[in-house]
Chimera marker file (.cmm) of the C-alpha trace (Angstrom):
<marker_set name="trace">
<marker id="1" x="-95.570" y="-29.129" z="28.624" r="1" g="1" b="0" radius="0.5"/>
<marker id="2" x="-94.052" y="-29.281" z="31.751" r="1" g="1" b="0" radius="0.5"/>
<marker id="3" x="-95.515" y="-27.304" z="34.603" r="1" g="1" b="0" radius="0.5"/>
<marker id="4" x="-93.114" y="-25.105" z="37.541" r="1" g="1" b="0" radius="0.5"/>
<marker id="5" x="-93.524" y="-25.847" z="41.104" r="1" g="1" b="0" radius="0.5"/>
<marker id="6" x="-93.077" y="-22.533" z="42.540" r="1" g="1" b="0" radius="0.5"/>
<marker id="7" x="-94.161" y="-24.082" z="46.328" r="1" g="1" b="0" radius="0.5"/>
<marker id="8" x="-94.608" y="-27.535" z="48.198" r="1" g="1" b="0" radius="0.5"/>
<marker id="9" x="-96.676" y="-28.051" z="51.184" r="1" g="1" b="0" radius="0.5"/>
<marker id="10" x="-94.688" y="-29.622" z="54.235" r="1" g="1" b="0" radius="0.5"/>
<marker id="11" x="-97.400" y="-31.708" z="56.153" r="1" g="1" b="0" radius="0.5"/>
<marker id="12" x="-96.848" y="-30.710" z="60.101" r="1" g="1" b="0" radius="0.5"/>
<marker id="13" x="-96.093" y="-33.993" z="60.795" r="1" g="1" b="0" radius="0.5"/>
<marker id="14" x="-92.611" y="-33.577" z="59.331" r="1" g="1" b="0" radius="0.5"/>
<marker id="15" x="-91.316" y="-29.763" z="60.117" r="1" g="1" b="0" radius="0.5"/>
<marker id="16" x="-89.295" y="-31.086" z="62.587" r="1" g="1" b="0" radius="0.5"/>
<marker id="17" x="-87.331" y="-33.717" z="60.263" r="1" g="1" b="0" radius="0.5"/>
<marker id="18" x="-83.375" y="-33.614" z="60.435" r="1" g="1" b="0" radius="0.5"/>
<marker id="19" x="-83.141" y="-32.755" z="56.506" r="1" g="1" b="0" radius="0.5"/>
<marker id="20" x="-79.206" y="-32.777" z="57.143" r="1" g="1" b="0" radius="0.5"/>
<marker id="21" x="-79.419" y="-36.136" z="57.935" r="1" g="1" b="0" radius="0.5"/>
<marker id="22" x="-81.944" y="-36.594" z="54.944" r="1" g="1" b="0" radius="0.5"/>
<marker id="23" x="-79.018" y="-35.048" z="52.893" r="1" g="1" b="0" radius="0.5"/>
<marker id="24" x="-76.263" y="-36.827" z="54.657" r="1" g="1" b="0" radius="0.5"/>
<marker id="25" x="-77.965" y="-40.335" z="53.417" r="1" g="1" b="0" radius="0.5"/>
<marker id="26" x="-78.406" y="-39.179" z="49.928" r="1" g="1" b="0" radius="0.5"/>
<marker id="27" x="-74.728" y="-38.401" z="49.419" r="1" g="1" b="0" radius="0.5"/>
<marker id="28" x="-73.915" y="-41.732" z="51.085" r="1" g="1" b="0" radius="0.5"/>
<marker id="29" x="-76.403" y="-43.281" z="47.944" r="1" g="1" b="0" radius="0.5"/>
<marker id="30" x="-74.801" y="-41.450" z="45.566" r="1" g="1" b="0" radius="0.5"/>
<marker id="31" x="-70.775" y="-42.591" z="46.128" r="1" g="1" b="0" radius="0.5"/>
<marker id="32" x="-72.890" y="-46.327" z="46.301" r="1" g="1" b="0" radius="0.5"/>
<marker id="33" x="-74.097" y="-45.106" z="42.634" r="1" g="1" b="0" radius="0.5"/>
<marker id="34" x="-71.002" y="-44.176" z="41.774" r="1" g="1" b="0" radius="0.5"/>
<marker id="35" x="-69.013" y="-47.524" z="43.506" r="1" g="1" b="0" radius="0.5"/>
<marker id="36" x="-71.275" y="-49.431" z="41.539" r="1" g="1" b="0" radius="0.5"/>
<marker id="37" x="-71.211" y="-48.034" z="38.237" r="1" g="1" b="0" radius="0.5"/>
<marker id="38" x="-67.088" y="-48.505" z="38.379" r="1" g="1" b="0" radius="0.5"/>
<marker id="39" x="-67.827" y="-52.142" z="39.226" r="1" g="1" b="0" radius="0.5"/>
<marker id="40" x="-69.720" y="-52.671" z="36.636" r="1" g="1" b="0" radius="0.5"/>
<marker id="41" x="-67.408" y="-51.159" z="34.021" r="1" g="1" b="0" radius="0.5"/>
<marker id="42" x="-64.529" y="-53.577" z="35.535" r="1" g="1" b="0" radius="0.5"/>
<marker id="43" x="-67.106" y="-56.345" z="34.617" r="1" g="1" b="0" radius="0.5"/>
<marker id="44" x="-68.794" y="-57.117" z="37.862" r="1" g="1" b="0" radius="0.5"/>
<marker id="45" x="-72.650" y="-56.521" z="37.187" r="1" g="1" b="0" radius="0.5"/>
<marker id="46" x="-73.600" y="-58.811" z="39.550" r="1" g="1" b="0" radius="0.5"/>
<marker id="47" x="-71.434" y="-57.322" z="42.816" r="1" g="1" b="0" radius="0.5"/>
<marker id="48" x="-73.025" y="-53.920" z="40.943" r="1" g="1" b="0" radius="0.5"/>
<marker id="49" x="-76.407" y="-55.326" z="41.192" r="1" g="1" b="0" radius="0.5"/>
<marker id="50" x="-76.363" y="-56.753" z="44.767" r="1" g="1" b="0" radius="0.5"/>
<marker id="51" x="-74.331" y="-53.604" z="45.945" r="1" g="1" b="0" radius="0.5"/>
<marker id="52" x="-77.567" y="-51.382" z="44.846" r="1" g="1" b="0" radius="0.5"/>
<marker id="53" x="-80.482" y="-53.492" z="45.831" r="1" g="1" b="0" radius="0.5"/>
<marker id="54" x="-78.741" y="-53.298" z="49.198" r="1" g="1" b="0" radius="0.5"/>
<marker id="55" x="-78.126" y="-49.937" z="49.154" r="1" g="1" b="0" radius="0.5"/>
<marker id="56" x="-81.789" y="-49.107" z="47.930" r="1" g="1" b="0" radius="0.5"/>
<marker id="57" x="-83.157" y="-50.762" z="50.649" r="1" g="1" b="0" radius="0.5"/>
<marker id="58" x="-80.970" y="-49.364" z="53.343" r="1" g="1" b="0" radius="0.5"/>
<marker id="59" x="-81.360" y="-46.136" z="51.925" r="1" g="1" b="0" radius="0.5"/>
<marker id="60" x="-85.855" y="-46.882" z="51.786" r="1" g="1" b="0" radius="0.5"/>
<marker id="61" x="-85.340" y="-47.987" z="55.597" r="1" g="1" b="0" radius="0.5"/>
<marker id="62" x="-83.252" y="-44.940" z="56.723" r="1" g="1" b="0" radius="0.5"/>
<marker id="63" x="-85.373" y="-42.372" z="55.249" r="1" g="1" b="0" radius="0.5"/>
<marker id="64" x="-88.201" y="-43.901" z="56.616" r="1" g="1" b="0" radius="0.5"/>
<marker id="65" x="-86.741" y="-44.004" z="59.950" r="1" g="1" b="0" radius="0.5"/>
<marker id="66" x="-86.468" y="-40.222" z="59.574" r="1" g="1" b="0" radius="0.5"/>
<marker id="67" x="-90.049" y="-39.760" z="59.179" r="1" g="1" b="0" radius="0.5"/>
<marker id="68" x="-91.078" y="-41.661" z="61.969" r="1" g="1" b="0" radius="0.5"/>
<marker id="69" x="-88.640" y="-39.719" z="64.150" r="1" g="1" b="0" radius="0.5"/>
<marker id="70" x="-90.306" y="-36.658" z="62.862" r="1" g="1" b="0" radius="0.5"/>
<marker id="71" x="-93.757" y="-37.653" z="63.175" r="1" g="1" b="0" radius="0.5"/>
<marker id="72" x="-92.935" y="-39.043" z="66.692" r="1" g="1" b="0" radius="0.5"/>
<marker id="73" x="-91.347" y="-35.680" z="67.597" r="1" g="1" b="0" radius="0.5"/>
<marker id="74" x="-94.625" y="-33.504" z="66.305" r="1" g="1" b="0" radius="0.5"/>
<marker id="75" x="-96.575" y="-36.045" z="68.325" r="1" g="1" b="0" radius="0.5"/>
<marker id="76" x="-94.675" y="-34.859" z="71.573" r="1" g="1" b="0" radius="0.5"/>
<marker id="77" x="-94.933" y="-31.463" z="70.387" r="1" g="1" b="0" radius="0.5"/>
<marker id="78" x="-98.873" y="-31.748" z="69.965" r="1" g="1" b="0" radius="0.5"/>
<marker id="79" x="-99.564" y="-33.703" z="72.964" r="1" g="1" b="0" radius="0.5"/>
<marker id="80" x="-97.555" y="-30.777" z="75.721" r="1" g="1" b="0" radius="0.5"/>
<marker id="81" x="-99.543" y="-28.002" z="73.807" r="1" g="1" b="0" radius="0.5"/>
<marker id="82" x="-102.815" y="-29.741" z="74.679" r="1" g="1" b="0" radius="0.5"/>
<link id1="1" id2="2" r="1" g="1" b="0" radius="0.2"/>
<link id1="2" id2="3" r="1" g="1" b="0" radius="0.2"/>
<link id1="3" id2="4" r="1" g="1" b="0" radius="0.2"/>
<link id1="4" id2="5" r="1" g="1" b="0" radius="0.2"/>
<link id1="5" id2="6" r="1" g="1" b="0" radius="0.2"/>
<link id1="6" id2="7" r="1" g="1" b="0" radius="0.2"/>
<link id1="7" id2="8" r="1" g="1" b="0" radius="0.2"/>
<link id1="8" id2="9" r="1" g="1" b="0" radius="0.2"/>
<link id1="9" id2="10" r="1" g="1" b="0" radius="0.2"/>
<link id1="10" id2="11" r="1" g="1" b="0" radius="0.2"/>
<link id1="11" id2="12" r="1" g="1" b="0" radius="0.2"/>
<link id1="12" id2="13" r="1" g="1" b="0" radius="0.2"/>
<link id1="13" id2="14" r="1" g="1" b="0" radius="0.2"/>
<link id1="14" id2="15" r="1" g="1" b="0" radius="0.2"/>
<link id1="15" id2="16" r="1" g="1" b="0" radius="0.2"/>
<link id1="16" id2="17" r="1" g="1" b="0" radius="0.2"/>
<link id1="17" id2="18" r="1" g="1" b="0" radius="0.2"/>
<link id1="18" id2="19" r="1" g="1" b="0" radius="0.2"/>
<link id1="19" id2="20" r="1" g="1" b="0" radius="0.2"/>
<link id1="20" id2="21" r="1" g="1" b="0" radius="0.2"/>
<link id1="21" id2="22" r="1" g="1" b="0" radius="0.2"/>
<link id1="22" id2="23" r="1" g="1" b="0" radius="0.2"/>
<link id1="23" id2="24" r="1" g="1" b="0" radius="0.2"/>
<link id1="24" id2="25" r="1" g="1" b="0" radius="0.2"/>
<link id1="25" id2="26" r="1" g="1" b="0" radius="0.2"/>
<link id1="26" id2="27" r="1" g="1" b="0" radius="0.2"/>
<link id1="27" id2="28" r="1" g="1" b="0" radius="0.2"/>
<link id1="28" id2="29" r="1" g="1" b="0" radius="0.2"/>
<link id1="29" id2="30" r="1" g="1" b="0" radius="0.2"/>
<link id1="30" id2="31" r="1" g="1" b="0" radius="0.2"/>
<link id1="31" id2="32" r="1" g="1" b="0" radius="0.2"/>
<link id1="32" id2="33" r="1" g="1" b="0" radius="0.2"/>
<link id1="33" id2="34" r="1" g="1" b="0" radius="0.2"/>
<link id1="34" id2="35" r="1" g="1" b="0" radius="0.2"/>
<link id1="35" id2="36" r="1" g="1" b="0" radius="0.2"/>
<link id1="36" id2="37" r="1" g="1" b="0" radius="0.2"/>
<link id1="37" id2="38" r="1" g="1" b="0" radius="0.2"/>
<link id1="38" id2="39" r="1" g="1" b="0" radius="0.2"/>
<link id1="39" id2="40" r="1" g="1" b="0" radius="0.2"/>
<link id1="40" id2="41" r="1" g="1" b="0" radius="0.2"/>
<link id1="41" id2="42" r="1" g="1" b="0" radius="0.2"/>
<link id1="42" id2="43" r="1" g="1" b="0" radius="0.2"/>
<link id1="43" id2="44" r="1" g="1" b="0" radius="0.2"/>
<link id1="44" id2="45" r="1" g="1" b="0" radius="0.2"/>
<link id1="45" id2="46" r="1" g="1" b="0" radius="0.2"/>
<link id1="46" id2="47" r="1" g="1" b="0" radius="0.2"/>
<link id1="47" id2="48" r="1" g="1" b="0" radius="0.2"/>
<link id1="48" id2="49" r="1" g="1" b="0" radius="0.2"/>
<link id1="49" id2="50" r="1" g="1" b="0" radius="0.2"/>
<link id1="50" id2="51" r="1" g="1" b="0" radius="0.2"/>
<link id1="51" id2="52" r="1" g="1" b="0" radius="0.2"/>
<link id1="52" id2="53" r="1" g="1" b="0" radius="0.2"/>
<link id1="53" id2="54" r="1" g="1" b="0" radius="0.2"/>
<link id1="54" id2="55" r="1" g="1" b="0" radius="0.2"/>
<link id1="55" id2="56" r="1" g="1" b="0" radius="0.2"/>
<link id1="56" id2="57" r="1" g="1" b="0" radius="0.2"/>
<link id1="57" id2="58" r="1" g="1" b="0" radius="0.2"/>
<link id1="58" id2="59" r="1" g="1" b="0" radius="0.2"/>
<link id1="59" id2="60" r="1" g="1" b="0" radius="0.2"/>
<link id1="60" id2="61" r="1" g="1" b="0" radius="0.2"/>
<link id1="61" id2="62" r="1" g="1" b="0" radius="0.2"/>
<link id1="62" id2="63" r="1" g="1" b="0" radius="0.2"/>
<link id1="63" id2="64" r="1" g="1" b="0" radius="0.2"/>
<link id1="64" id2="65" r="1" g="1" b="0" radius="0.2"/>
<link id1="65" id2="66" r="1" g="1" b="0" radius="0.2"/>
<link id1="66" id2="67" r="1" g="1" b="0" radius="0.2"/>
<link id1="67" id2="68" r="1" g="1" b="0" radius="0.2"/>
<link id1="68" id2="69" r="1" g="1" b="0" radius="0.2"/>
<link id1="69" id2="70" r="1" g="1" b="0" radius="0.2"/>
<link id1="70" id2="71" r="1" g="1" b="0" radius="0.2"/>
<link id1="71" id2="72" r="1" g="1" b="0" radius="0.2"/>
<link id1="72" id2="73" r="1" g="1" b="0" radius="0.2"/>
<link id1="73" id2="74" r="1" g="1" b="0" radius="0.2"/>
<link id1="74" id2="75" r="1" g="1" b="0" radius="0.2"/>
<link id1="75" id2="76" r="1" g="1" b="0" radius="0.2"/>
<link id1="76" id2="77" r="1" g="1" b="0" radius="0.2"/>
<link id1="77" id2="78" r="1" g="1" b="0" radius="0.2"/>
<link id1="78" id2="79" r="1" g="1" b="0" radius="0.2"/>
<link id1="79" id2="80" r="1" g="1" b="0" radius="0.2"/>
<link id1="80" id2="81" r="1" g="1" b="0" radius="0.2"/>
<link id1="81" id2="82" r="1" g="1" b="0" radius="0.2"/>
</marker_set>
């Protein structure tokens, strides 16, 4: 039985994340998802293959960078109302 999330907790750390750019980088996955699956339907699973790994991790590395911004930027925030 599957159970509804009706809220999820935000830490602090990231209220200030840019979720348009968090967005932005999905949708930029996605045509990759789609890029790749049309590659490997003309027959090219290994371009498909490398194409995604590289992607993934681009995508891992980007997001991340996000984060960091955001937890930087509450950091700033924390330290002035001290």
């Amino acid at each position: 039985m599957s159970r509804k999330v009706r809220s999820v907790r935000v830490p602090r750390e990231l209220e200030t994340m840019n979720l348009s750019s968090l967005v932005h980088e999905c949708e930029k996955h996605l045509r990759d998802l789609e890029s790749a699956t049309l590659l490997r339907q003309q027959g090219n699973a290994e371009a498909a293959e490398a194409l995604m790994r590289t992607r993934q991790a681009d995508l891992g590395r980007k997001v991340g960078k996000l984060v960091w911004e955001a937890r930087v930027q509450y950091g700033r925030t924390k330290g002035e109302q001290a």
